[in-house]
N, C-alpha and C positions, 0 to 999 in steps of 0.2 A: 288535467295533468296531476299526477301524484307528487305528492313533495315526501324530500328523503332525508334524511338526517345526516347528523356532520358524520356517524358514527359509518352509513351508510357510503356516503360520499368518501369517505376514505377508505372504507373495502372496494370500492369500484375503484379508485386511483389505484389501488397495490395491482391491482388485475389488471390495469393498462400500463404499467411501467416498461419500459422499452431503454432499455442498456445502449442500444445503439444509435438512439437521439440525445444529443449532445447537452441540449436542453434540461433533458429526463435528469432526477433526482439521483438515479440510480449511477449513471454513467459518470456523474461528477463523484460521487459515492469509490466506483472503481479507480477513478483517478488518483482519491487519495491510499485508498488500501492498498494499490499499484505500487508506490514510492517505494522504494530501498531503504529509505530510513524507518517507516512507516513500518516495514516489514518484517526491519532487525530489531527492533525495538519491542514489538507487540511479542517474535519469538525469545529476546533474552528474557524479557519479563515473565512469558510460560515456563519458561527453563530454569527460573532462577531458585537457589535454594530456601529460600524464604522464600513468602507469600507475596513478596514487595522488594524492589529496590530503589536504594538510593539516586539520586541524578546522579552523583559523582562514583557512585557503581556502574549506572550505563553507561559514561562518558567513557570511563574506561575499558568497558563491556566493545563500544563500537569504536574502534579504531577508526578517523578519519573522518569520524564526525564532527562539528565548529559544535560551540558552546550555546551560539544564536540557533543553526538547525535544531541540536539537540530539542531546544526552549519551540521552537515554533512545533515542531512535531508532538511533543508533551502535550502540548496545547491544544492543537488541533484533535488528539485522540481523546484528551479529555472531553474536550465540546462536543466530540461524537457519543462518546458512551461509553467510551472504548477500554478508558484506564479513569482511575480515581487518584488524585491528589489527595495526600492527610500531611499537613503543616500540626508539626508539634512543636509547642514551643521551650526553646533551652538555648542554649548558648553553644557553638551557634545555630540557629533554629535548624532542626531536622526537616526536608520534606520525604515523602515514599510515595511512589507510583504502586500500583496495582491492579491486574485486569479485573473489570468488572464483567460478569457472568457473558455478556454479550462480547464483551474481548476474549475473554478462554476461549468462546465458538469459534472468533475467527482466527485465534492463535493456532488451533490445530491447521489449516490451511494455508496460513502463510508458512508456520516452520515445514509443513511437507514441501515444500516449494523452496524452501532453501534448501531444504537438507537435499531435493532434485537434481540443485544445481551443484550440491557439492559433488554429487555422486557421477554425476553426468558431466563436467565440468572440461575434462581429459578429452571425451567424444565429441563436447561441442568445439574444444581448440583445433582438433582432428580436422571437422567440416570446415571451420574454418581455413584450417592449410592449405589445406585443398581446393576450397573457395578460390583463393586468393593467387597459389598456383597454375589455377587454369586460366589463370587474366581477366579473372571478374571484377577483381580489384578496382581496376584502372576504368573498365567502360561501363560498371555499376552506371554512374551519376548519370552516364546519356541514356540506357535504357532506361532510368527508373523515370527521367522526364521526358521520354520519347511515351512512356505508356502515359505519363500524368499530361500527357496534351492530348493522347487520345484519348482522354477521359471526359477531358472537361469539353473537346468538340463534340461528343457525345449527346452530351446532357441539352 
């Protein structure tokens, strides 16, 4: 039997990654780029006129954001790769976020996806009226666990 290297071993994991196992790195991966906060954040920060903004510029940037989200989201994109913290010190200490080369990649995809939903926004309230109009409203919840029983006797 041949033996393979860590380098080896890890181009073969990238080529078996599977998004739709829950397990999969990849799919925990979507979870976070998924978020709303996650999404508006990555796009003010492309958008923004400098190269970087302040916390107390995004705080302001995202309407309806809490102080602690803001903080856990920062965080989490930081340990991704996603944006770069620089603490300068003064009084009182400066921080600035910043995408790093692999957040600019994913910034183009999330702001198209905002900016989707801005554009689209009017057509999806539309479907919804109408949705909700014809009495889907109200018997949604039994069909959608009328299919999720014949799901699971399925299986």
């Amino acid at each position: 039997m041949a033996t393979t290297t860590a380098a080896q071993r890890r181009a073969q994991a990238r080529i078996e990654y599977d998004a739709f196992i829950r397990s999969c790195p990849t799919n925990q991966l979507l979870d976070r780029i998924s978020d709303k906060w996650v999404s508006l954040v990555v796009s003010a920060l492309a958008q923004a006129d400098a190269a970087s903004m302040r916390y107390s510029d995004l705080g302001r940037k995202l309407a309806g954001i809490s102080p602690k989200m803001l903080t856990q989201t920062l965080r989490s994109l930081e340990r991704d790769g996603i944006l770069v913290r620089t603490v300068t010190p003064s009084v009182p200490v400066r921080v600035d976020y910043e995408l790093t080369p692999l957040g600019t990649s994913l910034a183009g995809l999330l702001s198209a996806v905002k900016d989707w939903a801005e554009l689209h926004i009017e057509e999806v309230n539309e479907a919804r009226e109408r949705y909700d109009d014809d009495g889907h409203a109200s018997s949604a919840g039994s069909a959608d666990s009328a299919d999720a029983g014949r799901s699971s006797s399925a299986s």
